[in-house]
C-alpha positions, -999 to +999 in steps of 0.1 A: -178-151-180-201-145-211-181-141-245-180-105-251-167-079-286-139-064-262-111-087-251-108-090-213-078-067-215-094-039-232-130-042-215-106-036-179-092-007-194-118+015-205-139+003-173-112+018-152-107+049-171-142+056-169-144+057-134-108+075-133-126+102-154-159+101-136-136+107-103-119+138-118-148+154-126-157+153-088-125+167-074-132+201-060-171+200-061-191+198-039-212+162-032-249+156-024-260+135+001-258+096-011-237+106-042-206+098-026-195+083+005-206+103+036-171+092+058-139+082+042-113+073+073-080+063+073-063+045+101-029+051+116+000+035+140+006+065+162+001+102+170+027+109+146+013+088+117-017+108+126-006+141+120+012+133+090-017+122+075-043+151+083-017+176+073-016+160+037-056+158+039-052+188+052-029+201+017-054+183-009-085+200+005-074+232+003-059+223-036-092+208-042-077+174-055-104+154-036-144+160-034-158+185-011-188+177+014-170+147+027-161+136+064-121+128+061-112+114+094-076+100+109-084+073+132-052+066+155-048+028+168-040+032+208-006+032+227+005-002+235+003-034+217+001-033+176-033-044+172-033-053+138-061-038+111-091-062+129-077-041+164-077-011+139-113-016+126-128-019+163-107+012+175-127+032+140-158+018+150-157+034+188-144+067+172-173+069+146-195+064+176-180+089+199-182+113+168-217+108+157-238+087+185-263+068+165-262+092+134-238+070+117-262+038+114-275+058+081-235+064+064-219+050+039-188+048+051-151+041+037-125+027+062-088+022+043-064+008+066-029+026+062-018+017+098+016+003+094+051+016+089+056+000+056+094-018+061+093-037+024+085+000+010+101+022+031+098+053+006+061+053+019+073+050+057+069+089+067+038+101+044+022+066+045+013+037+019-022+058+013-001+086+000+023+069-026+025+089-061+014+072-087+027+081-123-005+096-140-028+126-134-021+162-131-016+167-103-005+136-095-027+110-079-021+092-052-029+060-033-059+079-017-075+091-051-069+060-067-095+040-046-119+067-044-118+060-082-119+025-083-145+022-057-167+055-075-199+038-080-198+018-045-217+043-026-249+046-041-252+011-047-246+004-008-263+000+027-255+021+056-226+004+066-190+001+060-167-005+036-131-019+043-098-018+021-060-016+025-041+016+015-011-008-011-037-026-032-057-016-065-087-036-076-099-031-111-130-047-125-151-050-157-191-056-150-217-051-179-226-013-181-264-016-168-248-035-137-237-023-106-217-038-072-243-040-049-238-044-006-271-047+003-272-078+019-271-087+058-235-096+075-207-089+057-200-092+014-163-094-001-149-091-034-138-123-055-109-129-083-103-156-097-066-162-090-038-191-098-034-219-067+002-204-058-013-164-055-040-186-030-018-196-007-005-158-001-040-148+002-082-154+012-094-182-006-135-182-006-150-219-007-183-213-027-215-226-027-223-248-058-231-228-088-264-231-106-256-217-143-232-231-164-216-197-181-191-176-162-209-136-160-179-107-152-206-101-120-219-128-100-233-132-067-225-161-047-229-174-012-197-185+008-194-217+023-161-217+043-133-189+041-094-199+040-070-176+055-036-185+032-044-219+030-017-244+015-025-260-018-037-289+002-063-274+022-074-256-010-083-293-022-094-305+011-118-279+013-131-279-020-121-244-027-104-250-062-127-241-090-127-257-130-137-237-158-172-244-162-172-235-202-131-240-208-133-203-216-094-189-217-096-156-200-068-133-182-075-133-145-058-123-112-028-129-100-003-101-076+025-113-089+020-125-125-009-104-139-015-113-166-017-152-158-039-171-183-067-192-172-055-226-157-078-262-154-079-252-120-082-219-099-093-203-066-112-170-057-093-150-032-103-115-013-094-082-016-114-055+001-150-064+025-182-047+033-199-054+066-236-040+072-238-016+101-259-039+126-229-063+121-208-031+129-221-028+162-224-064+170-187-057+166-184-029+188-208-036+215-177-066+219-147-040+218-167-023+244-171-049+265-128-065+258-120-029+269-083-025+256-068-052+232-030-068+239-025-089+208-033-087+165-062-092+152-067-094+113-096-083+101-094-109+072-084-139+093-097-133+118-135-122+109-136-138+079-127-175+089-156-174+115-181-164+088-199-191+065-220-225+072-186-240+073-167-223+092-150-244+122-133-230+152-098-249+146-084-221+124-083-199+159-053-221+169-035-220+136-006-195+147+018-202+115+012-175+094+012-150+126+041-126+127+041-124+167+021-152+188+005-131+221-007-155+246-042-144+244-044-141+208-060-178+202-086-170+234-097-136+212-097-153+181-127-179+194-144-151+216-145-136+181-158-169+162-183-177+185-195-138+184-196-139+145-207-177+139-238-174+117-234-143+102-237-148+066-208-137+040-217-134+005-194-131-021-196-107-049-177-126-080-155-102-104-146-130-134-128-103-154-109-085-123-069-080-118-059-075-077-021-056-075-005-055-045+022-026-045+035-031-008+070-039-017+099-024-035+098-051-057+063-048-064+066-010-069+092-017-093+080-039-115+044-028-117+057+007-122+086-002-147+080-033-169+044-040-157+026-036-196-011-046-179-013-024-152+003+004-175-025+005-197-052+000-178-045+024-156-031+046-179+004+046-162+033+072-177+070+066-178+071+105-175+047+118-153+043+156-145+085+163-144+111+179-163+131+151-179+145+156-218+144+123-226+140+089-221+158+057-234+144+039-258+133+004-247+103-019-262+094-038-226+109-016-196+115+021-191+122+042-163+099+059-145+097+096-134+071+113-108+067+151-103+103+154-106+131+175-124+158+160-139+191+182-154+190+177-194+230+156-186+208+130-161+205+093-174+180+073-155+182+033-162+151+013-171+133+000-141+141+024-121+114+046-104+125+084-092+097+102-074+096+138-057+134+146-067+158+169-083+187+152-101+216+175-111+241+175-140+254+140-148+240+124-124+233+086-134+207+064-120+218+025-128+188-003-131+161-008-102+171+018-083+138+033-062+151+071-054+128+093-037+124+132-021+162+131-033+182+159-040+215+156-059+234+186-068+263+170-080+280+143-103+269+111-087+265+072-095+238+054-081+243+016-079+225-009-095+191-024-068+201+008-042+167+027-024+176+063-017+150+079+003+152+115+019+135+129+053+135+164+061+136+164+103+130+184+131+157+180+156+160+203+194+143+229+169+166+230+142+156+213+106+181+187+095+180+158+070+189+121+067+192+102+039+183+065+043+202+043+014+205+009+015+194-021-012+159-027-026+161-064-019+176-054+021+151-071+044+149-040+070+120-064+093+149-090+096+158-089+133+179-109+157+183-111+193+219-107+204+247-086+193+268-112+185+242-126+156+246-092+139+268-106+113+235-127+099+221-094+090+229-088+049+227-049+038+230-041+000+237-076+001+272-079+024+272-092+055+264-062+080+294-071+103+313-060+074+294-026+063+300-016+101+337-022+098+338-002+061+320+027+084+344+022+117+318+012+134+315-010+166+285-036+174+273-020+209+237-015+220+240+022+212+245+012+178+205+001+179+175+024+189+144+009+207+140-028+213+172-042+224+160-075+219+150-064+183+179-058+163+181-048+126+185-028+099+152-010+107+169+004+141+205+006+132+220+041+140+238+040+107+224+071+084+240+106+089+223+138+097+234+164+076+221+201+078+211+202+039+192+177+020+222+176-008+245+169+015+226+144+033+221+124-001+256+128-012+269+115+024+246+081+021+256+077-013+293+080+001+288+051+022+266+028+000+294+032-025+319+025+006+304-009+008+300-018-033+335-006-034+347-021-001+366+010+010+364+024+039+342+055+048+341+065+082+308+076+098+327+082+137+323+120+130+283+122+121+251+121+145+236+087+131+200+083+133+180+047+125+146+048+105+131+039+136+143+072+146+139+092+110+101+085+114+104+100+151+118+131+141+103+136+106+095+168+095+059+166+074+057+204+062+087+208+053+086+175+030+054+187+018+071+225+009+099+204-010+077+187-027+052+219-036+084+234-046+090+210-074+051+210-083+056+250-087+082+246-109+073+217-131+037+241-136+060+274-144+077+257-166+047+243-182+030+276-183+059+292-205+064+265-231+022+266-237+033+308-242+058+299-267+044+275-287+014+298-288+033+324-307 
């Protein structure tokens, strides 16, 4: 990267509020063909995913919070088998062509993938990962906005084709000012950032082709040679994939979990988001048309990108370690796919003064929301952001952080802690890394240390009700066993499950699971109450989450218990929405009158 006047901090920042500002000048207007993209779909799990998310496209349309003109589209993944975001791009690509026959070969077009039920962030389970607040803006942006932000100049700059990104990241780049991204070339181009060897191994590692200059530029284009899907440090080596400084310049660089990482002697480039050309497009579904319906997961990373490259060898397609569930045709598909994409060239678009955040976990959310000082200021990040809240502790590295919510002038919210969508009553105290969210709580109330709160407004035989799920950030809600009687290796807020059940009076029997028998966990455990008001549903799950920090006994024999499996079933979308207009109405009136009495 050439030396520059800004530091690499600072250069990132005002990069990324310009196109945060450039994008709020678009919301509500009205866009011209080729200056913004001509599709922008989403992808989801299921019919009810589906409708959740059109009605919130649905709600920012009509408030204007996102440019007019545009094609918004849902794509739903088919019944059956989880087909991953690679089964999810192919399913887009047949519903772009039932929608416009051959008119789409000329779009620009923006495919996030938001498909799954997001069990290490479960507050963005019902509305989906694409949807999740962020503190800044007014009104507050979202997931959604953010990348139409970040990726604001991609359109003009791009091929009829398609672009493709996940709904829980956030790339942020710095490229001179006369220069632009360009995906212009044939096959498919991804993003690069230079990242530590340990983020590597969690991610895409690019093996480049030899560079010709000596001095790193913030924008270079490169061809790829190979492309590692999570390689271990090892294969990083093996396959010459780990880069040296080329100057020794010290610069900040990527890395999910450690940000703002310095420079090391050595370093990889790994992926975040890929654009494929649209002949590639239909290469790709001419096949899906031919396969007919997929059984197994395909990733659109692993699994397109390892065939891609001069060096790409078919052995990855029977590397099953880092897949979650092995389908016995899932190594057959991976080669049908190799020997379909062999050839087709991937270029690499190199972004030396880039950061990639992930924000797919409650720990992630956490920390880049709370005590994260990089991603605060360059994205401009609040600790208060559009709520009532009187004060907030002072505290030099982490702080609380508050999102369209209102807070009683008596509440005390801990640093690290993130309260979204909620109304916190008198005296109400929310202890360190709490994540509490569409909450309401009326009365005096603790909240543990590390405990997730997260309310659902449901529609049940007609009737609105509302469940409460509460459990610990650090719970692993994907852990699953077999058998009833390895129940007691489950751990919930930290205590054996086996032991939670008895605080509760409750007896290990298959009714005490929803859906897959042979898939037991905290995910499908019947164990949160359905109240008929959301503050009493919040006060009962607080009952028993302080039941099993106190280790007294709380029964839950006289409730109708519902798993999360089962909240997302019967989830109520408007009337979250209403709650959460509700607040926005409020926090706005309340706005209005102070700007009328400062005024006089």
């Amino acid at each position: 990267m050439e030396a520059e006047s800004a530091p690499a901090g600072e250069s990132l920042r005002e990069a990324t509020q310009r196109r945060l500002l450039r994008f709020s000048e678009l919301r509500g207007k009205s866009m011209a063909a080729g200056e913004f993209w001509d599709i922008v779909a989403i992808t989801a799990a299921d019919e009810k995913q589906e409708l959740a998310y059109k009605q919130q496209l649905s709600e920012k349309l009509k408030k204007k919070e996102l440019p007019l003109g545009v094609q918004y589209h849902v794509f739903v993944d088919p019944a059956g088998a989880k087909i991953g975001n690679g089964g999810s791009t192919l399913c887009a690509l047949r519903c772009l062509e039932k929608l416009y026959g051959d008119k789409w070969n000329s779009f620009t077009i923006l495919l996030i993938h938001s498909g799954g039920y997001s069990q290490r962030l479960p507050s963005a389970s019902a509305l989906g990962k694409i949807f999740t607040a962020l503190p800044f803006g007014s009104p507050i942006y979202q997931m959604l906005e953010l990348k139409l932000a970040m990726y604001i100049d991609f359109p003009s700059h791009m091929n009829p084709g398609i672009l493709i990104t996940c709904a829980d990241d956030i790339e942020l780049y710095s490229i001179g000012e006369s220069e632009f991204i360009r995906f212009d070339k044939p096959g498919f181009t991804a993003l690069a950032h230079p990242s530590s060897l340990t983020v590597g191994t969690t991610h895409g590692v690019f093996v480049l082709e030899p560079c010709n200059h000596l001095e790193y530029r913030d924008l270079e284009y490169r061809s790829c040679h190979r492309f590692l899907h999570k390689p271990s440090v090892e294969e990083m080596y093996e396959f010459d994939a780990v880069c040296r400084p080329r100057n020794f310049f010290q610069q900040e660089f990527a890395g999910s979990d450690i940000p703002s990482l310095k420079l090391e002697p050595e370093y990889v480039y790994t992926d975040s988001l890929f654009y494929m050309d649209h002949k590639t497009a239909k290469k790709l579904l001419a096949f899906y048309e031919k396969i007919g319906t997929l059984h197994c997961e395909i990733d659109a990373y692993g699994d397109f990108l390892q065939a891609l490259g001069p060096g790409a060898t078919v052995e990855y397609t029977k590397n099953t370690s880092n897949v979650t569930k092995e389908e016995s045709e899932l190594v057959d598909m991976r080669q049908r796919i190799f020997h379909l994409l062999k050839g087709t060239p991937l270029n690499v678009v190199v972004l030396n003064n880039s950061k990639f955040y992930h924000i797919g976990t409650t720990e992630e959310y956490l920390f880049h929301f709370t005590a994260d000082s990089s991603l605060k200021s360059e994205l401009g990040l609040q600790s208060i952001a559009f709520s009532l809240f009187p004060s907030i502790p002072e505290c030099s590295t982490n702080k609380p952080c508050i999102i369209q919510s209102i807070l009683d002038s008596t509440c005390s919210v801990t640093p690290g802690s993130v309260v979204e969508y909620s109304r916190l009553g008198p005296d109400v105290s929310v202890e360190e890394n709490c994540i509490i969210s569409g909450a309401y709580v009326k009365t005096t109330a603790v909240l543990p240390a590390y405990s997730f709160v997260c309310s659902l407004s449901l529609k049940m035989n007609g009737h609105l009700k509302y469940s409460t799920m509460a459990c610990g950030v650090q719970d692993n809600l994907k852990k699953n066993v077999k058998t009833l009687s390895d129940v007691k290796l489950l751990q919930f807020f930290g205590v054996s499950f086996l032991s939670c059940l008895d605080i509760w009076n409750l007896k290990v029997t298959e009714e005490l699971f929803s859906g897959n028998k042979t898939c037991l966990s905290l995910w499908n455990a019947r164990i949160f109450p359905v109240c008929s008001s959301l503050s009493d549903s919040v006060t009962t799950s607080l009952k028993m989450l302080n039941a099993v920090q106190s280790k007294s006994a709380f029964s839950l024999n006289n409730y109708k218990l519902l798993s999360i499996e089962e909240m997302l079933f019967y989830k109520d979308i408007e009337d979250m929405i209403t709650y959460r207009e509700q607040i926005f109405l409020e926090i706005t009136l309340n706005r209005k009158q102070s700007d009328l009495e400062t005024s006089y």
